[in-house]
N, C-alpha and C positions, 0 to 999 in steps of 0.2 A: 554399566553395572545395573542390574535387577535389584528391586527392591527387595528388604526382606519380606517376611509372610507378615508382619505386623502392620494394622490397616495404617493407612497415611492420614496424618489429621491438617499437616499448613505444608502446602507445596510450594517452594519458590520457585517463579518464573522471572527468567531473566529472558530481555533483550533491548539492548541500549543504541541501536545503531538509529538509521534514517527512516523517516516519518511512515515513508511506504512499507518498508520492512516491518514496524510495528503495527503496520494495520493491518496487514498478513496474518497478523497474528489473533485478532479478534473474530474471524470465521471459526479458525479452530479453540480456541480458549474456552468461548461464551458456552457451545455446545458440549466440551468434556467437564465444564462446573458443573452444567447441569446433569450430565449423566454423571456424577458422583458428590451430590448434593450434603454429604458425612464428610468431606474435605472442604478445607478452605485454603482457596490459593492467591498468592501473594504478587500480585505482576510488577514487577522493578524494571523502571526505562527512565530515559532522560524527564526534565521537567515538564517539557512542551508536549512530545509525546502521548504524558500520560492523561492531559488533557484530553482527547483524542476521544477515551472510554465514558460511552456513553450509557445508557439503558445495562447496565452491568448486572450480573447475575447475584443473588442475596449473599454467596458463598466466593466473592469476587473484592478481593484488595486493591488497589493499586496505590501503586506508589512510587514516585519522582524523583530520581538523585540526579543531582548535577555531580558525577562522579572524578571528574575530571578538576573541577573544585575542591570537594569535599574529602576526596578520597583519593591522592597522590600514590601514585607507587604500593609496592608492596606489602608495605604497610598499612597504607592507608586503605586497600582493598581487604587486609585480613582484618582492622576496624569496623568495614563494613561489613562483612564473613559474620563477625561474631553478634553486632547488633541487631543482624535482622535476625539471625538465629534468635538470641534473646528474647527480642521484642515479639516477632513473631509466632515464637516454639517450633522453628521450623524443621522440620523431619525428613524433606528431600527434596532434589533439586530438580528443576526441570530448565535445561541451558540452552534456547530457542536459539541461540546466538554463534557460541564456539567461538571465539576471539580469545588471546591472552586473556582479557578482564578478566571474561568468565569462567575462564579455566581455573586464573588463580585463586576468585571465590568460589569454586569449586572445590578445588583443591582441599580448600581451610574446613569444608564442609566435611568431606571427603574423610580428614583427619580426626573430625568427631564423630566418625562412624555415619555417617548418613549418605544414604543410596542419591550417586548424581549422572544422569543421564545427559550425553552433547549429543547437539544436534548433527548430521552425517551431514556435513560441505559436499560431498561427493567429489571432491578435489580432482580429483583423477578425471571423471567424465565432463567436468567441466573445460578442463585443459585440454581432453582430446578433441572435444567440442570446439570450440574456439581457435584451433592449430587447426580443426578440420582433416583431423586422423579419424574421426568419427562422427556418424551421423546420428548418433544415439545423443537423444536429449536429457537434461539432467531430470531428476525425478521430480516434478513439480513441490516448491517450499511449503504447501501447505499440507502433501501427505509428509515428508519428511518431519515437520513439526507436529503432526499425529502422531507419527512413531517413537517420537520421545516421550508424550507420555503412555502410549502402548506398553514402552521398553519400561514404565515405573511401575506398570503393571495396575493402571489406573482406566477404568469405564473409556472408552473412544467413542463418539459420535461426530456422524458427517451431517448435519440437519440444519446449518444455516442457513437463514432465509437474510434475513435484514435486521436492520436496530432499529429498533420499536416496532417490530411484528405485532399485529393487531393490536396495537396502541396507537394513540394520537402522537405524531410529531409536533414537538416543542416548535408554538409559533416563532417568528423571529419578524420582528419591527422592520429591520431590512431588505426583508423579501417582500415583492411587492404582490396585490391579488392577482390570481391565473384567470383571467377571463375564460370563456367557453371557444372552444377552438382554435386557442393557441398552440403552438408546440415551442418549447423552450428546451434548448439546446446548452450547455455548458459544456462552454471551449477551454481546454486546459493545454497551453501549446509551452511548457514549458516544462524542464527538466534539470536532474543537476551537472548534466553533461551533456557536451555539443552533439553527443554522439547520439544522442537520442531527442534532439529536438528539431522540427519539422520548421525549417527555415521563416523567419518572421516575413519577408517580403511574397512567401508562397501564401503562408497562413492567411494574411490579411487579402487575398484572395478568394481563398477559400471563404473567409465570412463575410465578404463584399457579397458573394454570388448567393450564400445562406440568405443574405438580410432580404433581398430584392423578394424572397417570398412574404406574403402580406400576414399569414398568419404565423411568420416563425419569431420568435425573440432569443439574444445570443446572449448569455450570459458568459464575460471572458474572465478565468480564471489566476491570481496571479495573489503576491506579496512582495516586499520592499519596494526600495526608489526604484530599482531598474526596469523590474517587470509592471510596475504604476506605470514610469514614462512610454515604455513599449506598446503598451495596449493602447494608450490614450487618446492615439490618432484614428485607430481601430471603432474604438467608442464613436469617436466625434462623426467620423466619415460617413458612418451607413445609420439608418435609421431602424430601431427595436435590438441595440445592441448597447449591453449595460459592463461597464470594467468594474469589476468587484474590487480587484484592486485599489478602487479609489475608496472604499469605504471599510474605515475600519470593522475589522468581524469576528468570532472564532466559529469553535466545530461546530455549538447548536447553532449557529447562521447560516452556515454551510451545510449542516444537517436536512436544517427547513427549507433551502433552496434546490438539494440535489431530489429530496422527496417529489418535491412539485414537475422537475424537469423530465423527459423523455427519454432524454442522450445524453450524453457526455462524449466528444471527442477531445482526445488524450495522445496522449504521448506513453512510451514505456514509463513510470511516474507516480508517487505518490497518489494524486488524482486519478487515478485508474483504479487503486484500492479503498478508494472514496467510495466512489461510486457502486465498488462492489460493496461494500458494507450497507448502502442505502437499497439495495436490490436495483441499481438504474444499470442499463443495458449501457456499454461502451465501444467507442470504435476506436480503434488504438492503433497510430501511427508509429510502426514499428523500423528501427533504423541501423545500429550498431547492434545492438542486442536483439533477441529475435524470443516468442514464446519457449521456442526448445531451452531458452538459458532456466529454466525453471522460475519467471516472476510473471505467470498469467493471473490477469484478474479472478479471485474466486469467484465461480459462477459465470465467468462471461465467455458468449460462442467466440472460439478462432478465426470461425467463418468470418464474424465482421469484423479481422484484422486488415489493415492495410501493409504489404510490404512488397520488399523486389526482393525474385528470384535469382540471388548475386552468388559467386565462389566464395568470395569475403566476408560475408554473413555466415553469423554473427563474430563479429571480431572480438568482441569484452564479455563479459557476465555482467557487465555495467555501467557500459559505457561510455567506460574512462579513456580509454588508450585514441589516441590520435588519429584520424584517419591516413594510411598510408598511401592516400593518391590525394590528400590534402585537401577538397571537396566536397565530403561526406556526401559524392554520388548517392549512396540509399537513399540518402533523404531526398536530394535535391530533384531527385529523377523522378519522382514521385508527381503526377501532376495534380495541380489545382482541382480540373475537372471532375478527375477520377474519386477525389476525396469527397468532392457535395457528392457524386453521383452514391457512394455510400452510405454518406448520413443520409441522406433523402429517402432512401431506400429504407434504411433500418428505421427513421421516423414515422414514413408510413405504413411498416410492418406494425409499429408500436401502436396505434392510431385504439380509442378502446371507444 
């Protein structure tokens, strides 16, 4: 639904799902506040999430529901409908998301008259995609989240650069000083599905063969017990390789670490949309899912994707589903060598 002719003064944005998916969302956000600087918009995502938003634009809300707590059912979603209405004065939606949740507050919005726009899942070309009835790729999530608020009929800009564009990044005590001639690498080899992670006995490979360079340092990427225990032996083995993991952190520590680094190698992965928000170039170990599912890092080349040319690619939009030769071949075929030979490559393209 299009908005009416009346200007918009508090636009809610919604999107409550996973961490990556909300970072998606801060290339496109930060530049359409700015191009309509007469709005103020309201961003609603889980708690942890909204931590995430950093360097926010002056015209820029955010705000955290654990919804799934706070707000039960149908009711407890028209509770939230009416409070952010209230609190806010909010005058139209923008649904980054499209899931029941948001449909329902939608819906409630919907019923007070107020223009709400969902996001196009493109359902259709995903499943052909996937079934490999077609080779047409889904429209990448960050023009389709343009288009919703196109469709409000609100200013659009594509003009991200990074967070803190010509500002100083927020030191952080846990990052350590970049001496002159380092290159520092942050390895992100995990994911929330098998499907997309880059097997732990290849990886540690991979950053055995990275370390053996004198001026490279690895910073490895990770959170909880499992992915702490996983790296640890990673850390201990090779020399100029640090597990973040071990150190408690949040986004501005993460922020001040990815600023300083070169690279980042990733996985299909939240950490792939890290790295795009901080401007750092990524090489992404691509597996189950493939760029065509529509979750490329903003701004980063395809060129320095790694993947195999398989019939069964891409099997999920994320993921999830099982490998059906029970192996996750994609990944595993993938050799060690191939993978330094790429960072190395894009490191010292990066070289300034």
């Amino acid at each position: 639904m299009a908005r009416s002719d009346q200007p918009l003064r508090n636009v809610l944005v919604m999107r409550f799902s996973a961490l990556g998916d909300v970072a998606m969302t801060i290339p496109v956000l930060y530049p359409v506040c700015r191009a309509n600087p007469d709005t103020r918009f309201v961003m609603v995502t889980k708690p942890w999430p909204a931590t995430m938003f950093r360097d926010t634009p002056d015209n820029l809300t955010v705000v955290g529901i654990d919804v799934k707590a706070e707000y039960k059912g149908v009711f407890g979603l028209a509770k939230l409908a009416s409070r952010l209405r209230k609190e806010y004065e909010i005058d139209a939606v923008a649904d980054l998301h499209n899931v029941l949740r948001t449909r329902v507050i939608g819906l409630f919005m919907k019923m007070r008259g107020l223009p709400v726009v969902h996001l196009d899942k493109e359902r259709g070309r995903r499943k052909a995609l996937i079934t490999h009835r077609s080779d047409e790729p889904v429209t990448p999530t960050h023009d389709r989240y343009l288009n919703v608020f196109r469709e409000l009929g609100l200013q659009v800009a594509d003009n991200f650069t990074r967070l803190y564009d010509g500002k100083p990044v927020p030191e952080s005590s846990l990052v350590p000083v970049k001496e002159p001639g380092q290159r520092w690498i942050a390895v992100s080899p995990f994911s929330a599905h098998q499907g997309k992670c880059y097997p732990m006995e290849l990886m540690a490979q991979v950053v055995a063969q990275l370390s053996q360079h004198d001026n490279y340092w690895i910073f490895l990427m990770g959170g909880g017990k499992d992915e702490k225990i996983a790296l640890r032996p990673l850390a201990k083995a090779n020399r100029h390789v640090i597990s973040m993991a071990e150190i408690k952190h949040g986004f501005t520590d993460e922020y001040a670490l990815l600023a300083k680094c070169d690279l980042m190698l990733t996985m299909d992965s939240a950490n792939m949309h890290l790295a795009s928000l901080m401007g750092l170039k990524a090489v992404t170990i691509w597996g189950a899912t493939a760029p065509s599912c529509g979750f490329q890092g903003y701004g980063q080349d395809g060129a320095d994707d790694i993947q195999l040319d398989m019939e069964c690619r891409p099997c999920g939009i994320y993921g999830e589903h099982e490998c059906q030769y029970g192996d996750y071949r994609c990944l595993g075929r993938i050799q060690p060598a191939d993978v330094v030979r790429r960072v190395v490559e894009v490191v010292e393209q990066t070289r300034q």
